[in-house]
C-alpha positions in Angstrom: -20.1 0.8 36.5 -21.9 -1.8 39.4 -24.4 -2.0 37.4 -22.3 -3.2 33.6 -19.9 -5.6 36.1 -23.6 -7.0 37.3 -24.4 -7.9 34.1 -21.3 -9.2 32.8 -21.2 -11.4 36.0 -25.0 -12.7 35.0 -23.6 -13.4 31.6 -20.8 -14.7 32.2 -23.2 -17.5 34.5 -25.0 -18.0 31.3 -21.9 -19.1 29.6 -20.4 -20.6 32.6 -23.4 -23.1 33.5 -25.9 -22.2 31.1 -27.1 -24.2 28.1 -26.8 -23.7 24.1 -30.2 -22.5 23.6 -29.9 -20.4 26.8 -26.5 -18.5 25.5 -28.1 -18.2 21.9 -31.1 -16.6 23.7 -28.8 -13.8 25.5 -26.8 -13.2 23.2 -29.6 -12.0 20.7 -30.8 -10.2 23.8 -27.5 -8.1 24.3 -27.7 -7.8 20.8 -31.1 -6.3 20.1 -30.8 -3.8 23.4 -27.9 -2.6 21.4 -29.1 -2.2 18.2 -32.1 -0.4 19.4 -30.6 1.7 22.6 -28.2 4.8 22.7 -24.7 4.4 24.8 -21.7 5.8 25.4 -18.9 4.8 24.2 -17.7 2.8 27.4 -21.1 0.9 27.4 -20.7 0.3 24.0 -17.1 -1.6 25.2 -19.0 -3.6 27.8 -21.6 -4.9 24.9 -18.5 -5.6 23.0 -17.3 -8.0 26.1 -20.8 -9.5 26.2 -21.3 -10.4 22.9 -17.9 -11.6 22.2 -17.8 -13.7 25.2 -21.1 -15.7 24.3 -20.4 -15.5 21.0 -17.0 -18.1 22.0 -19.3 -20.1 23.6 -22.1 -21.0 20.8 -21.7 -22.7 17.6 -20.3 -21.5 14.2 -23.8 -21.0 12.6 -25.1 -18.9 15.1 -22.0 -16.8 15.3 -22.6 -16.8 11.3 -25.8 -14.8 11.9 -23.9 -12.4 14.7 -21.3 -11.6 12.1 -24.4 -10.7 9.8 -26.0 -8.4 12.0 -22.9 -6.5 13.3 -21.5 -6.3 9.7 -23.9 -3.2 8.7 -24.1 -2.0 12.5 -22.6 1.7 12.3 -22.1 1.7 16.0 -21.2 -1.9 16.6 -18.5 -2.4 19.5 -15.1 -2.8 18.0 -14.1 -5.5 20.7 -16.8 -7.7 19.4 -15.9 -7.2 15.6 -12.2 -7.9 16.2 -13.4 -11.0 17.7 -15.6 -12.2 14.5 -13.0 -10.7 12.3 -10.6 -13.3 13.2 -12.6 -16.0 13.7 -11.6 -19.0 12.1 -14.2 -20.1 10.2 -14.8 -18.0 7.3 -18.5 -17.8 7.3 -18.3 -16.0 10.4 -15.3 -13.5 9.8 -16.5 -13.2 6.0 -19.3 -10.8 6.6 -17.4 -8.8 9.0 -14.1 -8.4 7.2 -15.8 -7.8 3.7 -18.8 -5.2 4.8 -17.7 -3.8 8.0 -16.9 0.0 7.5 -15.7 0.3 10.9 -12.2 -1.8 10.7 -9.7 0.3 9.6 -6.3 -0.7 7.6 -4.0 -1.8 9.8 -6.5 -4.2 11.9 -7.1 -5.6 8.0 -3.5 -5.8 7.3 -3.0 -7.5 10.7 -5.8 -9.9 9.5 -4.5 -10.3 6.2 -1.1 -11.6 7.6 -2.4 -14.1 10.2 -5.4 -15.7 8.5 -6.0 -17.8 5.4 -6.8 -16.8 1.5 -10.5 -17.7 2.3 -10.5 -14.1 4.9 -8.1 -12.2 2.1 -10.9 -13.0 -0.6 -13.2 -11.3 1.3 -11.5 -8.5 2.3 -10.6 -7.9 -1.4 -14.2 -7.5 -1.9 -14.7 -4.5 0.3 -16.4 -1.8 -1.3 -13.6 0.5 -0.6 -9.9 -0.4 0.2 -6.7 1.4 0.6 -3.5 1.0 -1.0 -1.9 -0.1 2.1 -4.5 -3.1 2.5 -4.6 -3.8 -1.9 -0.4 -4.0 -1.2 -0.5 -6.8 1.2 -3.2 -8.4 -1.0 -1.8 -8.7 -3.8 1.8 -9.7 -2.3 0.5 -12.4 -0.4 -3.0 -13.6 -1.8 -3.4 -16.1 -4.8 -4.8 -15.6 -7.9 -8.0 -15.5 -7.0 -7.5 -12.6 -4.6 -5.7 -10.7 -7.3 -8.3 -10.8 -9.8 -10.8 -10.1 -7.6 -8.6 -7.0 -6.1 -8.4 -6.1 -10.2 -12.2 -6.3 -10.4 -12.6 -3.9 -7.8 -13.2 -0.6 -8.3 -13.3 0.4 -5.0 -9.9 -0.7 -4.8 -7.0 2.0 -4.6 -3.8 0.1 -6.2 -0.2 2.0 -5.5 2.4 1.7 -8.1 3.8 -0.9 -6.3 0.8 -3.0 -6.4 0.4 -2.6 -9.8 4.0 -3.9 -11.0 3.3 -7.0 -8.5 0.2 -8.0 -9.6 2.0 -7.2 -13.8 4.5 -10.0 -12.7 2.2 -12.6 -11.8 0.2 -12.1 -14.5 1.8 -14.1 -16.8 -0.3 -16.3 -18.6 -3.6 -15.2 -17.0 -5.5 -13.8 -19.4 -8.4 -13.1 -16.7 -6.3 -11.1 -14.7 -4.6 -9.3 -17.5 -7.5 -8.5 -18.5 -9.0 -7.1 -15.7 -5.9 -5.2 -15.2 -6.1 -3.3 -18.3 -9.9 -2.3 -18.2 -8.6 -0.4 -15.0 -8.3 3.3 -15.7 -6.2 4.2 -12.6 -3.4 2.0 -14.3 -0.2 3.9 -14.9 0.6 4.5 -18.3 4.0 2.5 -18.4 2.6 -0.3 -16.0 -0.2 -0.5 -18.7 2.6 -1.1 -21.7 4.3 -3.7 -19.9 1.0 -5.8 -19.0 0.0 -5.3 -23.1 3.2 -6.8 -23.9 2.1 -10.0 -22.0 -1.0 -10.2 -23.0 -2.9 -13.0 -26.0 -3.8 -11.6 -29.4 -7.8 -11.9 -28.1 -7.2 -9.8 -24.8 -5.5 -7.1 -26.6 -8.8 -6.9 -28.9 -10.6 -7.3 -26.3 -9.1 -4.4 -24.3 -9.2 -1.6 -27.9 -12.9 -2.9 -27.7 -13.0 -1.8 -24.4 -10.5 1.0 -24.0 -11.1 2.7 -27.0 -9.0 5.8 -25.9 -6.0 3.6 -25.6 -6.7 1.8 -28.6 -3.9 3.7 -31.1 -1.7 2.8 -27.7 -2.0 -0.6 -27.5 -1.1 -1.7 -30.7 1.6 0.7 -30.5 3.0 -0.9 -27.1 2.8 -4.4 -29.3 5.0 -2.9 -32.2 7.8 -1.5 -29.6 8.0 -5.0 -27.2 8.2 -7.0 -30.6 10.9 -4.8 -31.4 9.3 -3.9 -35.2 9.7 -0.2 -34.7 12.6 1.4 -36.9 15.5 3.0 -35.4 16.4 6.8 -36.0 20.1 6.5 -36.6 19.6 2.8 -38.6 20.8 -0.3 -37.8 24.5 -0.2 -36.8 25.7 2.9 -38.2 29.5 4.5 -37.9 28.1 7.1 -35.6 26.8 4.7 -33.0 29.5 2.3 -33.2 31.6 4.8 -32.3 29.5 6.5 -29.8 29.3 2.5 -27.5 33.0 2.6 -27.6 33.8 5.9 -26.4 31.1 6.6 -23.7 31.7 2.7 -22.4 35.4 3.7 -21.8 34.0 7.0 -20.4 31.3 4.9 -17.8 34.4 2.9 -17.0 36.2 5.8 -15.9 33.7 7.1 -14.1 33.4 10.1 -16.0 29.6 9.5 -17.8 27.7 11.9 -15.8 24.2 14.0 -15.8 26.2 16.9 -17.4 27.5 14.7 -20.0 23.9 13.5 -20.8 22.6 16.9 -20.7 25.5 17.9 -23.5 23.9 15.4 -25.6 20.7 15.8 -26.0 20.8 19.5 -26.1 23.3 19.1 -28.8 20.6 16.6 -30.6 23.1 13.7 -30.5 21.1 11.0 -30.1 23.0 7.9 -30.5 25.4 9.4 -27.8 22.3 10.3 -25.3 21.0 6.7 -25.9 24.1 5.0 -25.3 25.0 7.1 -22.5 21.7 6.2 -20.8 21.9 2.6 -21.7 24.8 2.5 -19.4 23.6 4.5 -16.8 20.2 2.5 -16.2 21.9 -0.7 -17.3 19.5 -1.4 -20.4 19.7 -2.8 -23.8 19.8 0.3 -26.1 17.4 -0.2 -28.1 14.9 -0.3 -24.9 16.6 2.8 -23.8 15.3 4.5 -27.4 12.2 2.9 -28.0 11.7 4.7 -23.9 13.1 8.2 -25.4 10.2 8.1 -28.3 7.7 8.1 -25.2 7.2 11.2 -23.1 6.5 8.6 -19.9 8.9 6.8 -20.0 11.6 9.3 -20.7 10.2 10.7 -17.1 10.8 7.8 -15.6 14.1 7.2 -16.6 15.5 10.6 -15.8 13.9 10.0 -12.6 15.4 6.7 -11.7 19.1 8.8 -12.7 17.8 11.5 -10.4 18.4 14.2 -13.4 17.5 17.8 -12.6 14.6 19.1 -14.4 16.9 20.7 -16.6 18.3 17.3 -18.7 15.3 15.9 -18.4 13.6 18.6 -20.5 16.8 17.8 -23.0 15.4 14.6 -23.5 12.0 15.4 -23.8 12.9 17.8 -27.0 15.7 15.0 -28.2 12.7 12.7 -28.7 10.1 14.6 -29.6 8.9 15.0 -33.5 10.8 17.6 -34.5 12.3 18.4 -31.3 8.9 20.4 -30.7 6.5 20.3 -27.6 3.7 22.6 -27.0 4.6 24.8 -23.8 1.4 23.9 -21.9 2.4 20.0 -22.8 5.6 20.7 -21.5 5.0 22.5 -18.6 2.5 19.4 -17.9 5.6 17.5 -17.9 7.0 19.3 -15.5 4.8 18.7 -13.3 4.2 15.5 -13.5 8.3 15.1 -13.2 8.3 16.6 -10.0 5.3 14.7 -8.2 7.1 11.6 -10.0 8.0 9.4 -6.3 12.0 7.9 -7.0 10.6 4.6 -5.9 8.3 4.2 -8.8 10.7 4.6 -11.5 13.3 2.3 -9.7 10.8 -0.5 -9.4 10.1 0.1 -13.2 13.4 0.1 -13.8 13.8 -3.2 -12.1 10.7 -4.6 -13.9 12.7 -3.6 -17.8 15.8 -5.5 -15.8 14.4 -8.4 -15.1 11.7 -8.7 -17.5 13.0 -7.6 -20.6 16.9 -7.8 -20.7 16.9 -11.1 -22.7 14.4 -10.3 -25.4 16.1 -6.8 -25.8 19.5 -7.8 -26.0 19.0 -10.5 -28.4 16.9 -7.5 -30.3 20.1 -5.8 -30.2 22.3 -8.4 -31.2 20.5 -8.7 -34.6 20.4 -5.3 -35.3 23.4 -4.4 -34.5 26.1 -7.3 -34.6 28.9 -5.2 -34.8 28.7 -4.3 -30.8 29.4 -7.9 -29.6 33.2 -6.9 -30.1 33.1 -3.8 -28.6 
């Protein structure tokens, strides 16, 4: 320990009274003997203190070439990339925050929320990032950050991050685009950022995502609203079934059980309806959702059904009110490792995003339900 506070003291005279080219010269000396030597952990501290205290005291291009060197450094002192981390001039913190395995999440999201978009850039082009770090990102960077987060497939985007970076897509085909050659995108995330996207990025994305070909121009049929509905347009039995399950949601009295009653009873217009009301969506969203095995998960999620109606539903909407018992059971699975966050956020996203177009959709097909 003398002999580390010895050398810190001698350094700290290079700083103190010594001259530009003397400080570049020991700090590449402290440097190279660590690069090249074997310490403990506790001498790989006092390097850390060395380095990071010449390293404040020379100019930004030779701290540039520091932050170069430590970048790929496995047992670089953490101290000293801290330091270059959140240096203020990017070409120094660049290398650091976008190559440096050793910084771990929460010293990137602390980075992230204190410096500029110049040090988020970089970070979005880490080879691997978690969802913790891509959420910050894409909540606070611009649109160059969130393409280049997009781009990245080292990048592991939650559900959250995904709906974010949906809703500021619009009228970005770049990003959209980007978006949808992702393969980790979910299913119902993926129809929503189709239904936003030009004529050429949807070709462009059956080009490139053949597998979801078939479901991308079926995702563009559904949000233009050109798919036909079971029961036909404003029919007895659906007039009937708005006014008598809206006085029931008045009273309080439409419920999971009633739901369940429903659909095992193959009433559709009364399981739509009754859903409608529940989620607070236009009906005909709320049917063009039960014709998709997804999105009838996340529905009966976001109402917290039991495994039991949601099932119903699945059968209500299938063809034929048939699935295969290994699909189903698929399902099932899928239900329960369903988080209740994800389908509320998506929920939010049909509220806020699609409500107009939906209800006007509903207005001309069935105009009878205005007077209701």
């Amino acid at each position: 320990m003398l002999e580390e506070k010895s050398f810190l003291k001698e350094l700290d005279d290079a700083v103190l009274r010594g001259s530009e080219e003397s400080r570049a010269k020991a700090l590449w000396y402290a440097t190279d003997m660590l690069i090249v030597g074997h310490y403990s952990d506790e001498e790989t501290w006092v390097f850390g203190e060395v380095i990071g205290r010449l390293a404040g005291a020379i100019e930004v291009a030779t701290r540039a070439q520091l932050a170069k060197r430590l970048a790929t450094v496995s047992k670089a002192p953490l101290n000293a990339l801290h330091k270059l981390a959140f240096d203020d001039a990017i070409e120094v913190a660049g290398p650091i925050l976008q190559h440096c395995e050793r910084l771990d999440s929460k010293t990137l999201v602390q980075n992230i929320r204190t410096k500029g978009l110049p040090h988020m850039l970089a970070i979005s082009k880490r080879s691997t990032i978690s969802e913790v770090v891509t959420d910050e990102l894409v909540t606070r960077g611009n649109r160059d950050v969130l393409v280049s987060v997009a781009a990245n497939n080292g990048a592991r985007i939650s559900d959250f991050g995904f709906l974010q970076m949906v809703k500021r897509s619009t009228n970005d085909s770049i990003l959209v685009e980007q978006l949808g050659l992702r393969k980790d995108i979910p299913r119902q995330t993926f129809q929503q950022l189709v239904a936003k996207a030009s004529d050429d990025v949807r070709r462009k994305l059956a080009q490139e995502r053949p597998d979801l070909a078939g479901y991308i121009h079926t995702s563009v049929a559904e949000v233009a609203g050109s798919l036909q509905s079971k029961f036909g347009p404003a029919t007895k039995n659906y007039f009937t079934a708005k006014k008598a399950l809206t006085a029931l949601h008045q009273r309080g009295e439409l419920d999971e059980c009633r739901i369940l009653g429903y659909a095992r009873e193959r009433k559709l217009e009364e399981a739509t309806v009754g859903l409608s009301l529940l989620c607070s969506l236009p009906a005909n969203v709320v049917e063009r959702a039960l014709a998709d095995r997804e999105m009838t998960l996340i529905l009966s999620k976001a109402c917290r059904f039991e495994w039991e109606t949601t099932m119903a539903l699945l059968f209500l909407g299938a063809k034929d009110h048939q699935i295969n018992a290994r699909v189903l059971e698929e399902m099932k699975q899928q239900y329960a490792r369903l988080d209740a966050k994800t389908p509320l956020q998506v929920l939010s996203f049909y509220q806020t995003r699609m409500d107009a177009s939906a209800a006007l959709a509903d207005e001309r097909r069935l105009p009878q339900l205005r007077n209701v």
